[in-house]
FIKOLZA-81223 format. One line per 3 residues: number of its first residue (from 1); for each residue y negated, z, x negated of C-alpha. Coordinates in steps of 0.001 Angstrom, whole numbers, plus 500000, padded with zeros to 6 digits. Example, Ala and Ser with C-alpha at 12.3 -4.5 7.8 and 13.67 -1.06 7.14 Angstrom:
BEGIN
1) 504500 507800 487700 | 501060 507140 486330
! end
This chain:
BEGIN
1) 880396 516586 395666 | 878066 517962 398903 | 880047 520425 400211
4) 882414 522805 398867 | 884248 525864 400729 | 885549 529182 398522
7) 888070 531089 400069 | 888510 534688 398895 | 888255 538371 400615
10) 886710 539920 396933 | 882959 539127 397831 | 882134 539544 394202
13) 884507 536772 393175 | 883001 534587 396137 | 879722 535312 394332
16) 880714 534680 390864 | 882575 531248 391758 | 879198 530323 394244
19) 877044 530619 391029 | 879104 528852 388642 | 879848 526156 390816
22) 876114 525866 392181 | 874991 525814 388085 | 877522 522978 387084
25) 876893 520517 390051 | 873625 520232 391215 | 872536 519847 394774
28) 875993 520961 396045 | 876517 523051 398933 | 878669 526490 399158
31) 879965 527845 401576 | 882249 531257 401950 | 884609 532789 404127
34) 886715 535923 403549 | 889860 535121 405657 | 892616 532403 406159
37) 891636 532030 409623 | 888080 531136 408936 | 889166 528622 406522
40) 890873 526706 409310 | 887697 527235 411634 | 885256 525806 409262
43) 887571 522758 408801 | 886930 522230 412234 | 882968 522207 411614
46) 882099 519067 409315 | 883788 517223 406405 | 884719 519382 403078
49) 885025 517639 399341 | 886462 520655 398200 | 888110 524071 399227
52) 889038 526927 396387 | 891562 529084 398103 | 892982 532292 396935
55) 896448 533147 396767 | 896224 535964 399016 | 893604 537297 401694
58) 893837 538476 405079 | 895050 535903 407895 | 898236 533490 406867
61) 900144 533163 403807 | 899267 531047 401267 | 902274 528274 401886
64) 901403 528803 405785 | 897142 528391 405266 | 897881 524749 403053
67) 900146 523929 406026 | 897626 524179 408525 | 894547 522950 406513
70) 897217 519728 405891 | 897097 519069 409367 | 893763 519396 410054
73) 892637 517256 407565 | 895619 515718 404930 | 892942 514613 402281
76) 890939 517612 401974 | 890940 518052 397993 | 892280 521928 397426
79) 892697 524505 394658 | 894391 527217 395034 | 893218 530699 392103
82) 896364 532387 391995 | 897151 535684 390180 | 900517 534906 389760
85) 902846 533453 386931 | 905882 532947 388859 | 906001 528662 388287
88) 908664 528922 390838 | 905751 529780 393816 | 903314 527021 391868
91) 905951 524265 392607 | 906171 525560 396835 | 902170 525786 396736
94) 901925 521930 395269 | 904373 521512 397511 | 903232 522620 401037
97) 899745 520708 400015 | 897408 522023 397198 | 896149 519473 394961
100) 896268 521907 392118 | 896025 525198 391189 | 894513 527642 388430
103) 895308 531010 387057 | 892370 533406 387907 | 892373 534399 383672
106) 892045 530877 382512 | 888183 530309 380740 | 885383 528760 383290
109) 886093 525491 381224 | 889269 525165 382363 | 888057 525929 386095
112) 885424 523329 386078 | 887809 520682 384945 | 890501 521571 387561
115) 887261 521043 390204 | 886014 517812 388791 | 889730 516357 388420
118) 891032 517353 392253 | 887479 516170 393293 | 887813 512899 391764
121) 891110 512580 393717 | 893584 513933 390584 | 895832 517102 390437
124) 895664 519823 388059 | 897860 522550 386450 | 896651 524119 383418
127) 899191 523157 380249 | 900732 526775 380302 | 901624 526072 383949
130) 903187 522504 383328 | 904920 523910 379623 | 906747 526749 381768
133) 907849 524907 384734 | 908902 521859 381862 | 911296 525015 380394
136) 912574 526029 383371 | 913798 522156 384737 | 914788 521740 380979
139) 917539 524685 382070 | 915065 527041 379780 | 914989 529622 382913
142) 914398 533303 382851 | 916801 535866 384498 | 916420 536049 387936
145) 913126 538630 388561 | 913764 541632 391369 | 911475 539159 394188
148) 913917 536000 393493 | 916026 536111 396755 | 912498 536729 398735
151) 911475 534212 401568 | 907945 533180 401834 | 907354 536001 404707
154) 908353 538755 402647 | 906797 537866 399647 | 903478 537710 401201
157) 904239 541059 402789 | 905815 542317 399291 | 902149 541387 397634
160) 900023 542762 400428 | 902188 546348 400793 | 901293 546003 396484
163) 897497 546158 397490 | 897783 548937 399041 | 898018 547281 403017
166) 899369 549457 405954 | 901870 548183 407972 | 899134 547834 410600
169) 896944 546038 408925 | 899216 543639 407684 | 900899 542959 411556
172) 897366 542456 411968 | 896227 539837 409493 | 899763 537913 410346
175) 899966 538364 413879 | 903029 540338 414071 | 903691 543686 415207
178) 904245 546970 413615 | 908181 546908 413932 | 908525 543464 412569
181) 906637 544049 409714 | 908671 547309 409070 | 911559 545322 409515
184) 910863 542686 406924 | 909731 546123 404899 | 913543 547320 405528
187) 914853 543810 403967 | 912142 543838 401033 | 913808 546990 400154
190) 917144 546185 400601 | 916712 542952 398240 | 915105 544154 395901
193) 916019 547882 395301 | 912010 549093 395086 | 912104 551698 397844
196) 908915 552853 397677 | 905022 551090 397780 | 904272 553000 394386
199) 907224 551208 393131 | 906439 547982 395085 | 903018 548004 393456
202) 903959 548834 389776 | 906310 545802 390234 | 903895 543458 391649
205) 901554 544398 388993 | 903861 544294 385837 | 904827 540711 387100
208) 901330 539116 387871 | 902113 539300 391471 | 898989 540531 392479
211) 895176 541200 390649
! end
């Protein structure tokens, strides 16, 4: 690997990931950006072997972001550091075109391998991943959680009202304006009976929605 791109608004975990990575392949190249719509600009600006993209950050969702990257460049190795344990929202990730994707608790170990394995041209889920989604095909599923019946818009506005966004700044970072957003708000509500961003937050949390 020459060049690899991390994708992640937490500039310390930008730092932390720039390190490790720099320290287990030698002579590679990082780069970092902070937003989903820099991550589509620096496609545009020379060949990637890998991008690490969080699950959330400022600019499109997640299942949006590995849309666009997918038609910018369709073999692109990427791995997406998610927060979440919902295996229903790995599958749509894998799905809309990451080549694997990691929990952001799992050890450094299990990081590296995920980046040598999509590198090489392989997928990865970590074996907790690929156990629970197993259970839940095997008709082993859980009762259906609060954010079930959410589509992919409000669940990326659910998680980004949980980190404490204003309605402004999420219209911003989506492109939409302040009454949409409060409209998809009203429905959030309405579906899932949290009526409140304290309560939206607690949830989010409790569930491994968000960091």
């Amino acid at each position: 690997m020459q060049h690899i791109l991390i994708a992640d608004d937490h500039a310390v975990t930008r730092h932390g990931l720039r390190e490790l990575l720099r320290e287990a392949f030698a002579g590679v190249q990082v780069d970092e950006v902070a937003d989903g719509h820099a991550v589509l600009a620096m496609l545009a600006s020379r060949t990637w072997d890998l991008i690490l993209l969080d699950v959330l950050m400022p600019g499109p969702g997640i299942l949006e972001l590995l849309r666009g990257i997918r038609a910018l460049n369709p073999g692109v190795p990427v791995l997406v550091l998610t927060a979440s344990d919902e295996t229903g929202y790995v599958v749509e990730t894998m799905k809309a075109g990451a080549n694997g994707l990691i929990h952001k608790h799992h050890a450094v170990d299990d990081l590296l391998e995920a980046v040598r394995r999509i590198a090489d041209g392989g997928t990865y889920l970590h074996a907790d991943t690929a156990i629970a989604i197993a259970k839940e095909l095997q008709g082993h599923k859980a009762p259906a959680s609060l954010h079930h019946d959410l589509s992919e818009r409000e669940l990326d506005i659910f998680r980004r009202i949980a980190l404490g966004r204003a309605i402004k700044e999420i219209g911003f970072d989506l492109g939409l304006s302040d009454k949409t957003v409060a409209t998809y708000l009203a429905r959030i509500r309405e579906k899932t009976g949290l009526t409140s961003h304290v309560e939206i937050a607690r949830y989010a949390l409790k569930n491994g929605l968000v960091d």
